[in-house]
C-alpha positions as a LaTeX table, in Angstrom:
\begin{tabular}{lrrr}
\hline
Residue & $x$ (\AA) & $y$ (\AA) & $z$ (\AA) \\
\hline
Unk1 & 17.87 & $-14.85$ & $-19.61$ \\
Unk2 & 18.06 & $-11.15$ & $-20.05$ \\
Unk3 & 14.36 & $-10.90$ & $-22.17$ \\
Unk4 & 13.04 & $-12.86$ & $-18.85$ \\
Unk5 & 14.34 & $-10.41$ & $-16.08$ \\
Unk6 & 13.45 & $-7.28$ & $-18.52$ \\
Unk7 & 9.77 & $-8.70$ & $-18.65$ \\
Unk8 & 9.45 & $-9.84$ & $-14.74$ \\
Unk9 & 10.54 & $-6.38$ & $-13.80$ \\
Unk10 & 8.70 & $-4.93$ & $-15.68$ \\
Unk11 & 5.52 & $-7.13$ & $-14.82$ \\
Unk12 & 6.38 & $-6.03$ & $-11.18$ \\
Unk13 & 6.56 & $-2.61$ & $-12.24$ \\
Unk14 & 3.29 & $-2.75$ & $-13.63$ \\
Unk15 & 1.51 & $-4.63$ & $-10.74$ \\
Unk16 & 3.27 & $-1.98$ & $-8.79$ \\
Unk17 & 1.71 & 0.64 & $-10.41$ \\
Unk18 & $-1.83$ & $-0.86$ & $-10.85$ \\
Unk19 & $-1.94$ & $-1.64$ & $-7.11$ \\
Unk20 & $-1.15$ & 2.22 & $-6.36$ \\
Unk21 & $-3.47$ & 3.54 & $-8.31$ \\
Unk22 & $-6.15$ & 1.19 & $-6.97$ \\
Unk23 & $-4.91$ & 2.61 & $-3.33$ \\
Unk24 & $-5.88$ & 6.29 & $-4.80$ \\
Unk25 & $-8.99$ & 4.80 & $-6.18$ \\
Unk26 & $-9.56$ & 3.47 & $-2.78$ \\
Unk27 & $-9.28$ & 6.90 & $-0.97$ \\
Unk28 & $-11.73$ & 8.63 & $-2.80$ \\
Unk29 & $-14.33$ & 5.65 & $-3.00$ \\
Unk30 & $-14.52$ & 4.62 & 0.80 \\
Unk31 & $-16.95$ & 5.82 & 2.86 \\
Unk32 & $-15.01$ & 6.65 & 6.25 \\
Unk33 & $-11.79$ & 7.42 & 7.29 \\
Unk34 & $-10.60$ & 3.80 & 8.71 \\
Unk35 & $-11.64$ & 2.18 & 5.14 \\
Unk36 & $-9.75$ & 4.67 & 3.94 \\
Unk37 & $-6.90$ & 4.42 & 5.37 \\
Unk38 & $-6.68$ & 0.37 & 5.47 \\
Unk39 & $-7.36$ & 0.70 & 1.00 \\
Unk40 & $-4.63$ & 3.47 & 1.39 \\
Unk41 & $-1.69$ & 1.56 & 3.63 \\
Unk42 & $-2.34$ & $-1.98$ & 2.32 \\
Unk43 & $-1.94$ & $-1.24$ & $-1.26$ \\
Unk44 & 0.88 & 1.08 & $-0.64$ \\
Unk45 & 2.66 & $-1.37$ & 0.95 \\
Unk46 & 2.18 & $-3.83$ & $-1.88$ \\
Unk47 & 2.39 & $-1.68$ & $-4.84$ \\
Unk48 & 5.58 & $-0.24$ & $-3.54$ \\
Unk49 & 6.87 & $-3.64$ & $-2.63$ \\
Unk50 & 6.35 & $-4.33$ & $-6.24$ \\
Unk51 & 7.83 & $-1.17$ & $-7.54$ \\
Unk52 & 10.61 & $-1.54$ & $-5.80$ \\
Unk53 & 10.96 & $-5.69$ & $-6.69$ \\
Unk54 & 11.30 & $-4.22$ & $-10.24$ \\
Unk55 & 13.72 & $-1.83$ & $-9.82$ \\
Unk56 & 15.70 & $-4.50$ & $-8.25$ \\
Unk57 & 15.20 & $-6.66$ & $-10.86$ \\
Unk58 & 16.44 & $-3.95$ & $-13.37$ \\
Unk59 & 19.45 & $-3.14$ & $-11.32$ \\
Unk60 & 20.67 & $-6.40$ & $-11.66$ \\
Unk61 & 23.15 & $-7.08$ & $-8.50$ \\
Unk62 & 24.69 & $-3.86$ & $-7.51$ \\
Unk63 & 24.88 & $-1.32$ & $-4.61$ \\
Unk64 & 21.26 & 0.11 & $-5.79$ \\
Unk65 & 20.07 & $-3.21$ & $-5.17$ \\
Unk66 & 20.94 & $-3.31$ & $-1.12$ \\
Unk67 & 19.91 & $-0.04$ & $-1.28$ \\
Unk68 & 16.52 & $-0.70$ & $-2.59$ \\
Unk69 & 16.16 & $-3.85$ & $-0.17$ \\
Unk70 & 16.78 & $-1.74$ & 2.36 \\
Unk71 & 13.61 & 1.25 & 0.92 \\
Unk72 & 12.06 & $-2.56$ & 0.98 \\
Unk73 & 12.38 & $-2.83$ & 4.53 \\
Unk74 & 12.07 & 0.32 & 5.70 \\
Unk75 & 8.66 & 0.37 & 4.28 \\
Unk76 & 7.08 & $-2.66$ & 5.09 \\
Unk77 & 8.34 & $-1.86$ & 8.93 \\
Unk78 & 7.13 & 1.35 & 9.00 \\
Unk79 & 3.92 & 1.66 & 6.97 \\
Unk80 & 1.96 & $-0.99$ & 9.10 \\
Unk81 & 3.14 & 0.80 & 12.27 \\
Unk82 & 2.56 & 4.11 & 11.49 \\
Unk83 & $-1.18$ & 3.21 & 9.93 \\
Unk84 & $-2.03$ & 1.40 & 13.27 \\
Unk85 & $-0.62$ & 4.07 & 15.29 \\
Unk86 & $-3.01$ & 6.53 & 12.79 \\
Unk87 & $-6.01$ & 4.10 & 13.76 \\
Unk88 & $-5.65$ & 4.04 & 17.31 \\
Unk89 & $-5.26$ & 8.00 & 17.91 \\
Unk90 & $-8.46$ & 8.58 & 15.76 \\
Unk91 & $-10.10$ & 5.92 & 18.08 \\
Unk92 & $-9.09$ & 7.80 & 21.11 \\
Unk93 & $-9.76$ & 11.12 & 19.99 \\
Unk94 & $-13.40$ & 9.70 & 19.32 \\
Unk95 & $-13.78$ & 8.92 & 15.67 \\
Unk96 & $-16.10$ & 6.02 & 15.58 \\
Unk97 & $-16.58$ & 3.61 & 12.05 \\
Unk98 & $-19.21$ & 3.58 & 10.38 \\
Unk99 & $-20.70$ & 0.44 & 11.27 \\
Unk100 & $-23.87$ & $-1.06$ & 9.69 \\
Unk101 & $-25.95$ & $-4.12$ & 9.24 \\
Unk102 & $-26.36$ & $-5.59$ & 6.18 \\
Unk103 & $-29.43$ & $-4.17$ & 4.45 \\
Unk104 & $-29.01$ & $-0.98$ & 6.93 \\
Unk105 & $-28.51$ & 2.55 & 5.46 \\
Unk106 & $-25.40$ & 4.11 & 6.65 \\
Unk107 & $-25.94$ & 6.70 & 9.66 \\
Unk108 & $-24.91$ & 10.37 & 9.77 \\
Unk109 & $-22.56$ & 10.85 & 12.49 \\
\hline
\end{tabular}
């Protein structure tokens, strides 16, 4: 039973990891700021649920567990919020998305 947890963690772990460096991947390959951030806050959210659904797995269950359940929560509360907050200010302040048809080159704002 031990061999099992020790390779589901660390399957997690890896996911995890993969899924956060796809986010980075993400920032730099997008073309505008809300594809961005969606690549940025949706694989965050998932490759640190991951992480951290290793870690628990790891810990076994302990006091670093509920405290990692709780990192677990905080994140997938907060991270959605604060990226839609993010979203809206830019669209009041007047940053538009790039929007085009398919076929269309992308304009120059």
């Amino acid at each position: 039973m031990n061999i099992v947890l020790d390779v589901l963690s660390w399957a997690c772990l890896a996911g995890g990891g993969f899924f956060c460096v796809v986010g980075g991947i993400g920032l730099i390959r997008m073309p505008d700021f809300y594809t961005r951030m969606h690549a940025a806050s949706v694989t965050e959210t998932l490759g640190a649920g991951l992480i951290l659904l290793g870690l628990m797995l790891q810990a076994g269950f302990t006091l670093v567990t509920a405290k990692l359940l709780l990192i677990c929560l905080f994140i997938f509360l907060t991270s959605p919020a604060a990226t839609h907050a993010l979203a809206k200010a830019a669209l009041l302040r007047g940053l538009q998305p790039l929007l085009t048809a398919m076929g269309d080159k992308p304009s120059k704002p």
